[in-house]
FIKOLZA-1660 file (N, C-alpha, C; in steps of 0.1 Angstrom, whole numbers, plus 5000, padded with zeros to 4 digits):
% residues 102
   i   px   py   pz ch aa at
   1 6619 2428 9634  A  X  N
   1 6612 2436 9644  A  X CA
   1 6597 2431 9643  A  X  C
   2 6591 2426 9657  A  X  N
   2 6576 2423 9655  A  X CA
   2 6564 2436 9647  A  X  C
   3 6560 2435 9642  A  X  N
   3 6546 2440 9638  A  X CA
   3 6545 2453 9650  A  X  C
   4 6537 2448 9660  A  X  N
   4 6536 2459 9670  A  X CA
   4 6548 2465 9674  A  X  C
   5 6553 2459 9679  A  X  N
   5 6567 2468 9681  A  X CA
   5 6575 2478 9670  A  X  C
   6 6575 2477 9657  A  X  N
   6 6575 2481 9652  A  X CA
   6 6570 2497 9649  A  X  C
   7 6551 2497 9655  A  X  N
   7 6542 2505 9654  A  X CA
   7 6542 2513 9660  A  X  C
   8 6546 2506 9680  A  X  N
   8 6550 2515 9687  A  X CA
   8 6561 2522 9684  A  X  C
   9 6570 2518 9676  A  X  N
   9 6586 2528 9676  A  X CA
   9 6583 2540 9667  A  X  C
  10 6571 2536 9655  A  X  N
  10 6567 2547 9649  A  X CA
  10 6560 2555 9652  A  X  C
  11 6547 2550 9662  A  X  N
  11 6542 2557 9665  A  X CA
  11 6547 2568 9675  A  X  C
  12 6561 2567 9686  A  X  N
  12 6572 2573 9692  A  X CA
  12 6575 2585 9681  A  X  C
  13 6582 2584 9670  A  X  N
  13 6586 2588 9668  A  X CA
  13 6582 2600 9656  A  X  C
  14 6570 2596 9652  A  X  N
  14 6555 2602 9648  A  X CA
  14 6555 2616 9658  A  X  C
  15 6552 2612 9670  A  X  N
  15 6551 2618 9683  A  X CA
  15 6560 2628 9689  A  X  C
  16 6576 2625 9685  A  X  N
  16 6587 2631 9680  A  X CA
  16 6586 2643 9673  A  X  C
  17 6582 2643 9662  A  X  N
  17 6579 2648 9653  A  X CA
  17 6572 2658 9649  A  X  C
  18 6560 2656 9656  A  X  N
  18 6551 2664 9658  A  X CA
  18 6553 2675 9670  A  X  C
  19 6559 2673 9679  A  X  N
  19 6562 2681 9691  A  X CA
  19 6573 2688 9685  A  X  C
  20 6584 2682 9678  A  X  N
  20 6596 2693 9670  A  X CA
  20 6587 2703 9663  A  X  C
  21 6578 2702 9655  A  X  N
  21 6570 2713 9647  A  X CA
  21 6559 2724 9655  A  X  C
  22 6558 2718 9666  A  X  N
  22 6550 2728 9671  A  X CA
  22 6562 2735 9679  A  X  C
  23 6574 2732 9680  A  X  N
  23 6584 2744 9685  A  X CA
  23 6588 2751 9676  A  X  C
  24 6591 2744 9661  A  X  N
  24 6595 2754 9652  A  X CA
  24 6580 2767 9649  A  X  C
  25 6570 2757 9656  A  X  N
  25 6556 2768 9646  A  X CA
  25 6562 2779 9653  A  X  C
  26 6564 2778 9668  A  X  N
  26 6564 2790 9677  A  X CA
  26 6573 2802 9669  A  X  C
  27 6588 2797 9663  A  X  N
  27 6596 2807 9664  A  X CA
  27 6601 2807 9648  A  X  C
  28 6588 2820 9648  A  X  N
  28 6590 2824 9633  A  X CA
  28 6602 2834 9631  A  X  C
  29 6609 2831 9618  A  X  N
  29 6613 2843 9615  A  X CA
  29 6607 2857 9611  A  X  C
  30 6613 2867 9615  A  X  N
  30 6611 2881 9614  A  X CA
  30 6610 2885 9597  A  X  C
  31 6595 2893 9596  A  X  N
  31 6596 2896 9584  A  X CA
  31 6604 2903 9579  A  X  C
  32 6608 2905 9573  A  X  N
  32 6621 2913 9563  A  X CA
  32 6616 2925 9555  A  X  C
  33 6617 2939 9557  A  X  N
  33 6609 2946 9549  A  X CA
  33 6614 2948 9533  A  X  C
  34 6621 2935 9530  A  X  N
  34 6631 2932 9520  A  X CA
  34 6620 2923 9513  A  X  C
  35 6615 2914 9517  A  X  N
  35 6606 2905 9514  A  X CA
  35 6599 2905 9503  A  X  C
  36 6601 2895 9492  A  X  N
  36 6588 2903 9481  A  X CA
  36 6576 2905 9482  A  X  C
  37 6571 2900 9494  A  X  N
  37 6556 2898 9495  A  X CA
  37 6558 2912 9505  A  X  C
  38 6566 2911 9510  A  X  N
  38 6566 2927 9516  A  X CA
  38 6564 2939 9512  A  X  C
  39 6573 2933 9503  A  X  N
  39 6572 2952 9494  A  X CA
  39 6560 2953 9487  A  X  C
  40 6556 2942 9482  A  X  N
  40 6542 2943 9471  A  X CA
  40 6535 2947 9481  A  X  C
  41 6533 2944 9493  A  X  N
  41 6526 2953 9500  A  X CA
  41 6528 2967 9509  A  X  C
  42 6538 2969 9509  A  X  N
  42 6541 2982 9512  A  X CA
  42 6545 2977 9529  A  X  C
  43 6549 2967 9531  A  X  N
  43 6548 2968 9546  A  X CA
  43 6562 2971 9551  A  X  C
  44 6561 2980 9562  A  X  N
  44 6573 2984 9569  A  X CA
  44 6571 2983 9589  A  X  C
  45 6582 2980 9595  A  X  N
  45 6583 2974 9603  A  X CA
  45 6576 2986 9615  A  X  C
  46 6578 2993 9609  A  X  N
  46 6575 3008 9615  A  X CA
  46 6563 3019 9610  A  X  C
  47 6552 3015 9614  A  X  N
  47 6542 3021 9608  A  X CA
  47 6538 3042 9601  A  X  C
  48 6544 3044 9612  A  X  N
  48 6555 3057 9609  A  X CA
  48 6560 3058 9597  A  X  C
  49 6565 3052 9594  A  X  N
  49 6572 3053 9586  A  X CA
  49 6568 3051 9566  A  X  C
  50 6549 3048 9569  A  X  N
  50 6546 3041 9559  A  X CA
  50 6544 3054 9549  A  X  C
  51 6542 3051 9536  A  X  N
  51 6548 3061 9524  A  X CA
  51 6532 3061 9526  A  X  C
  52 6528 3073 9531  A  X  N
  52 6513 3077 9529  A  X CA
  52 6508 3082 9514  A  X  C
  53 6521 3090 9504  A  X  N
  53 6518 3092 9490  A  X CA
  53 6514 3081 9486  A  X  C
  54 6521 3067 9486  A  X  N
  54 6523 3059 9475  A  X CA
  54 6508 3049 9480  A  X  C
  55 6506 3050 9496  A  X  N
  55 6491 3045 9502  A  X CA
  55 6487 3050 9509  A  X  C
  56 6475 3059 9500  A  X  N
  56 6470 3065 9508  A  X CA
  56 6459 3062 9517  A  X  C
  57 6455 3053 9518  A  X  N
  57 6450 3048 9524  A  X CA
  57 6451 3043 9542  A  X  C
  58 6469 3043 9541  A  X  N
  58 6474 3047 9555  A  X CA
  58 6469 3058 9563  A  X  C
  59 6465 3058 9578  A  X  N
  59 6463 3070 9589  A  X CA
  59 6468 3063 9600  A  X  C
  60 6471 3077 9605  A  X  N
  60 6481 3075 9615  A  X CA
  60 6472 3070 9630  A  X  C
  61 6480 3058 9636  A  X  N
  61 6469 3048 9643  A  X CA
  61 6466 3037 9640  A  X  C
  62 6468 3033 9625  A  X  N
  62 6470 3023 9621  A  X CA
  62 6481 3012 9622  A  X  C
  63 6484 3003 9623  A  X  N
  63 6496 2989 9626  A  X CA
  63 6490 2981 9630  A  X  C
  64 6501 2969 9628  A  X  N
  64 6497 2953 9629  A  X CA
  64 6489 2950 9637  A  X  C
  65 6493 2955 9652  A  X  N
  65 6488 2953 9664  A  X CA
  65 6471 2953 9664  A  X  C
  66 6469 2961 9655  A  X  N
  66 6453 2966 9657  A  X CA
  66 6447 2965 9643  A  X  C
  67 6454 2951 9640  A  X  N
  67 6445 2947 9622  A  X CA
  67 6435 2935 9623  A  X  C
  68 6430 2934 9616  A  X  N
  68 6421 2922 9618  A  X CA
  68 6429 2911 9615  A  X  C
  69 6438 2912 9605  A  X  N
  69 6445 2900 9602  A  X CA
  69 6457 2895 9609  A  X  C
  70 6461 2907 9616  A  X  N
  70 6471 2901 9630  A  X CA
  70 6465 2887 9638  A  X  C
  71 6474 2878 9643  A  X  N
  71 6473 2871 9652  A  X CA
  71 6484 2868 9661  A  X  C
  72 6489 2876 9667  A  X  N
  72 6493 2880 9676  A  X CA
  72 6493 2882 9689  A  X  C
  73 6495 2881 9702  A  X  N
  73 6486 2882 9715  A  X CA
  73 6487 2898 9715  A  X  C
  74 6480 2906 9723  A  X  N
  74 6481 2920 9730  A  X CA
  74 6494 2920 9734  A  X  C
  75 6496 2933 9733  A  X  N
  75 6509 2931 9741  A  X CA
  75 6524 2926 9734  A  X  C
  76 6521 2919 9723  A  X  N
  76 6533 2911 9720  A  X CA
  76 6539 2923 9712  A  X  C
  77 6556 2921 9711  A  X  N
  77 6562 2930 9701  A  X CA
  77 6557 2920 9687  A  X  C
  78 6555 2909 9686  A  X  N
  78 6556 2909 9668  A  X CA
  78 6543 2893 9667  A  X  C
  79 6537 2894 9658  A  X  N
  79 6529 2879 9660  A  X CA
  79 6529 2877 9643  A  X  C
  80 6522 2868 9640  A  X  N
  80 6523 2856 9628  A  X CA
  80 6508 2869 9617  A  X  C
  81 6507 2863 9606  A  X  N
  81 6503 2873 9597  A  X CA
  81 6501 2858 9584  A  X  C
  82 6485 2863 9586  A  X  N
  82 6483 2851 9573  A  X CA
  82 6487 2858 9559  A  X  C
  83 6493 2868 9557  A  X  N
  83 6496 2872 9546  A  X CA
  83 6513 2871 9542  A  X  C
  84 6514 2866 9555  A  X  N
  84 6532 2863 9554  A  X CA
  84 6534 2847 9561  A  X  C
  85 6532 2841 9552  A  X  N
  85 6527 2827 9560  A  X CA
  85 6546 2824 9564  A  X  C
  86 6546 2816 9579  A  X  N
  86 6557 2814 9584  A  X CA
  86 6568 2826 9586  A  X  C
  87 6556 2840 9586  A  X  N
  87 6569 2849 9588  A  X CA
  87 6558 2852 9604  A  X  C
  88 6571 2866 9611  A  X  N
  88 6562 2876 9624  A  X CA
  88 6563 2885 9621  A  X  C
  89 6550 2894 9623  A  X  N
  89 6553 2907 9617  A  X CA
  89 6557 2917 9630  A  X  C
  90 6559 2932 9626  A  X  N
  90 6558 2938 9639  A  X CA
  90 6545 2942 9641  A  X  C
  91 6544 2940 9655  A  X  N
  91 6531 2950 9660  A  X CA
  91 6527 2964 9659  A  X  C
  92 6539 2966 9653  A  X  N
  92 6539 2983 9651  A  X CA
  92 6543 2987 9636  A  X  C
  93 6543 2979 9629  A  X  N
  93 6543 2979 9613  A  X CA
  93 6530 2982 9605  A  X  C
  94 6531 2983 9595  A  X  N
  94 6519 2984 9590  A  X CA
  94 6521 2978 9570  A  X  C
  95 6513 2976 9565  A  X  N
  95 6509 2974 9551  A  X CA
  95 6497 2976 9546  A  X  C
  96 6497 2976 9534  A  X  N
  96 6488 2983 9529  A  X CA
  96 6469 2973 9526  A  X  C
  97 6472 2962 9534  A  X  N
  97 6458 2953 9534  A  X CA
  97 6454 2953 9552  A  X  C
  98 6458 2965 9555  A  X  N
  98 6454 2968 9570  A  X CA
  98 6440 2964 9568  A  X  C
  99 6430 2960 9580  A  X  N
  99 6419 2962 9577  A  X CA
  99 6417 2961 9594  A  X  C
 100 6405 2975 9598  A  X  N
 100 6400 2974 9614  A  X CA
 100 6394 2962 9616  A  X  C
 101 6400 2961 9630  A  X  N
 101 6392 2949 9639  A  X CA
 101 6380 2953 9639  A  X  C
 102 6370 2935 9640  A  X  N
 102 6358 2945 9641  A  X CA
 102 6351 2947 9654  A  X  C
% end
């Protein structure tokens, strides 16, 4: 196979590659409140539901949707969470490294 031709088929397929990963970025799996990084943080899918004894630091009003570290659109049921890298969290979950938007 010539040199260039060669470069082009890699560079094709490079190109390939790169477009498969930005479909997988899209569709994360759902965090698991099974998770170990879950539970170390107390997170549950259902903010309601968060053990306000064990963090107290939880108030009601609080969840993903409205954390600083959500990245998520408005609106969406679940978006990405740099504390759960490659997971989605819910929008309506909460854990215990909430922190207000500013």
């Amino acid at each position: 196979m010539p040199t260039s031709t060669r470069r082009v088929f890699l560079l094709g397929a490079a190109a390939a590659g790169m477009a498969g990963l930005g479909v997988n970025a899209q569709a994360q799996a759902a965090l698991a409140e099974s998770d170990p990084q879950a539970q170390a943080l107390g997170y549950v899918s259902d903010a309601s539901k968060a053990d306000a004894k064990k963090y107290p630091k939880y108030a009601a009003g609080q969840m993903c949707g409205n954390c600083a570290l959500y990245q998520g659109k408005p609106g969406e049921a679940s978006g990405p969470c740099p504390l759960f890298a490659g997971k989605s969290v819910s929008a309506k979950g909460w854990c215990s490294a909430w922190a207000k938007k500013a």
